[in-house]
C-alpha positions, 0 to 999 in steps of 0.5 A, spaced: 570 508 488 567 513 492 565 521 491 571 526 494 571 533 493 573 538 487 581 540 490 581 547 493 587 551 489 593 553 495 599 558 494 604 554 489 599 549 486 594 548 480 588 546 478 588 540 473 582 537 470 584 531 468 583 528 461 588 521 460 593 518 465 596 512 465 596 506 470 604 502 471 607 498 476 609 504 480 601 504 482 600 496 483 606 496 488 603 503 492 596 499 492 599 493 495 602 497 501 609 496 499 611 504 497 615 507 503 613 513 502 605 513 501 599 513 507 592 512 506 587 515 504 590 516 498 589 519 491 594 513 487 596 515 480 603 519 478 602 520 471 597 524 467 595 529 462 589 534 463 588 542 463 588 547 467 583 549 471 585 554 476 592 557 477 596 561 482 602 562 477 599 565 471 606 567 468 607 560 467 600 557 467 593 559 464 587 557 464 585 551 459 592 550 458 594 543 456 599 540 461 602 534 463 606 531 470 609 526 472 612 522 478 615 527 484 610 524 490 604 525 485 599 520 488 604 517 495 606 524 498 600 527 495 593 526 491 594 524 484 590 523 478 586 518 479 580 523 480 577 528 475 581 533 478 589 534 481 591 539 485 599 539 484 605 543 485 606 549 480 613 547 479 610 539 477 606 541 471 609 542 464 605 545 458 605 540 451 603 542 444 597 538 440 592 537 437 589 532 441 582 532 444 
């Protein structure tokens, strides 16, 4: 484990802080050096759910907005979500409707 620095927003990406996630193989097999499309440094993880923290797109995305993403290069083409915040592109995050924590 070590300490990163809290993601900057960018044109076309959010902000999520990230409250749950699941571990999968997908993640296994990038850490043992067998994803083609992974480099490292990386931030593995490619499936989360969270809250949004900032947004560049308020029409769709609010702030405090439960959210989940999932898959499309989270975690290989770019920083996933094992870290407390993720920074992903707008068109990867989906609202979810539920009374969980």
């Amino acid at each position: 484990m070590t300490e990163v620095p809290k993601p900057s927003v960018k044109k076309g990406w959010s902000l999520v802080k990230v409250m749950g996630f699941g571990i999968n193989h997908s993640e296994i097999f990038t850490r043992e050096g067998l994803s083609p499309t992974a480099s490292f440094p990386r931030i593995l993880g490619i499936e989360c759910v969270g809250v949004v923290e900032e947004t560049t797109d308020p029409d769709k995305l609010s702030v405090g907005q439960k959210v989940i993403s999932i898959m499309r290069e989270m975690g290989r083409a770019f920083d996933g979500y094992y870290a407390e915040y993720a920074l992903l592109p707008n068109e990867q995050i989906y609202s979810v409707e539920t009374h969980l924590d």
